[in-house]
N, C-alpha and C positions, 0 to 999 in steps of 0.2 A: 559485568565485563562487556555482554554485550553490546549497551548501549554506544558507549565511547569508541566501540570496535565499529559501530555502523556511523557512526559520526565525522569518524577518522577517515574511513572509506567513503564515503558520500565527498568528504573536501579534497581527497586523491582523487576522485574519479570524474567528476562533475568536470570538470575543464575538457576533459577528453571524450564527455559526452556531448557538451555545447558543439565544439570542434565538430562533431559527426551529425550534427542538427537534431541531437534526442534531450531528452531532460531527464533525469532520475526521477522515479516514482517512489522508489519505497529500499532500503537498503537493509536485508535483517541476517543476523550471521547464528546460526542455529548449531542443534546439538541434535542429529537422528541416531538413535542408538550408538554403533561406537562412532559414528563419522560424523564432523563436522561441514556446514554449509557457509556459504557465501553467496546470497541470493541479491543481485542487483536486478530492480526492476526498473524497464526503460520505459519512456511514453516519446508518441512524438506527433505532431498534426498528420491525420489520414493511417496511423497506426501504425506498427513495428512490426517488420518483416524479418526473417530468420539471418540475414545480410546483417539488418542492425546489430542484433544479438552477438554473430560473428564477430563482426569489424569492432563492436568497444570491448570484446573480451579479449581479442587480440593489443587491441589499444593500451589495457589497462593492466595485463598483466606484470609486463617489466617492471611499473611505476609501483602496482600493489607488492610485488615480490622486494626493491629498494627499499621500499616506506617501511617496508616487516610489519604492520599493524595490528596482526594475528601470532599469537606465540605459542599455535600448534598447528597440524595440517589440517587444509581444506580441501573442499571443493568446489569451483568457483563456477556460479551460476547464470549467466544473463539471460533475462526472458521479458517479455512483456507481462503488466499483470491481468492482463487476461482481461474477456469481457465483466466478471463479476469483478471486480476489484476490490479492495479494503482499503476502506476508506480511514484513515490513520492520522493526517493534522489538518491543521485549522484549513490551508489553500484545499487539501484534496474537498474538504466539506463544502466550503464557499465554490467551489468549480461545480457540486453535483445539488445546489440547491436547485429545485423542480423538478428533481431527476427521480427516476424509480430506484427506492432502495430495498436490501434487504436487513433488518436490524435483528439480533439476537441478544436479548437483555439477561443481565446476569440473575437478579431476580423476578418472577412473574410480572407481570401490571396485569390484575383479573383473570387469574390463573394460566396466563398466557404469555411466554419466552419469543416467541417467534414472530412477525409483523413482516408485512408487506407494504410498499405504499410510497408515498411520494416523502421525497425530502422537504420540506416547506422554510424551512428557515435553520440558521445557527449561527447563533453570537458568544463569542468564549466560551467553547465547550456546551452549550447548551444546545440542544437538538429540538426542533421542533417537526414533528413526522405527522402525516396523515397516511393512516392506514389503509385499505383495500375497500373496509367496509364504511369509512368516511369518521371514524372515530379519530380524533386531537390526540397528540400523546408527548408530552416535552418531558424530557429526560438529560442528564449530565453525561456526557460524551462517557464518563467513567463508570457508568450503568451498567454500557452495552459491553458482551462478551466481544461483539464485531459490529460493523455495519458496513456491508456491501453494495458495490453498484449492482442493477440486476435487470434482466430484460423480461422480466414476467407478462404478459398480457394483464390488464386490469377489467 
């Protein structure tokens, strides 16, 4: 269900973010305990202020409330995703090649889940990473539990 519910909401909302000079980052409609979310994350050149946040949750309410896209109650979200961000499809990967990541793989590589290091490369899903201590490491985007942007000193 989720998927099509953040899908639906990304092509509702996306006009009323361009309109406010933000771009959608990441759209995902979740389940915390009894309550449900609506998390719209916004990006925009020189970064998102609490005004952005504001102004398209006000923007997009009426439109999200007409569409009905959700067939129970929410909680509707907007934020920026922050300086670590999750990094999630193909543009967010290509925007943060050279960039410092942080990757969480689902299974060890050398008895090790956790990596620091530089994004190096990624073509369809395949991640090529350089870690902290200079070791190579290419893996399928569907490896990793996540991979984050991240501001670690090296």
């Amino acid at each position: 269900m989720a998927g099509k519910v953040e899908t639906t909401v990304r092509e509702i909302v996306e006009p009323y973010a361009k309109e406010l000079g933000l771009s959608i980052w990441d759209v995902e409609f979740v389940k915390e305990g009894a309550d449900h979310y609506l998390r719209i994350y916004i990006d925009k050149e020189g970064g998102v202020g609490i005004d952005d946040c504001v102004d398209l949750s006000h923007a997009v309410d009426c439109p999200l409330d007409a569409a009905d896209p959700i067939d129970c109650s929410y909680c509707l979200e907007v934020s920026s995703p922050g300086v670590e961000r999750t990094l999630k499809t193909d543009e967010h990967f290509a925007a943060y090649v050279g960039e410092k990541v942080m990757v969480k793989l689902i299974r060890p590589v050398d008895g090790v889940r956790e990596f620091k290091g530089i994004l190096k490369d990624y073509d369809k899903g395949n991640i090529t990473f350089e870690s902290s201590d200079g070791k190579s490491i290419v893996f399928n985007k569907k490896e990793a539990s996540f991979v984050k942007a991240d501001d670690f000193d090296m």
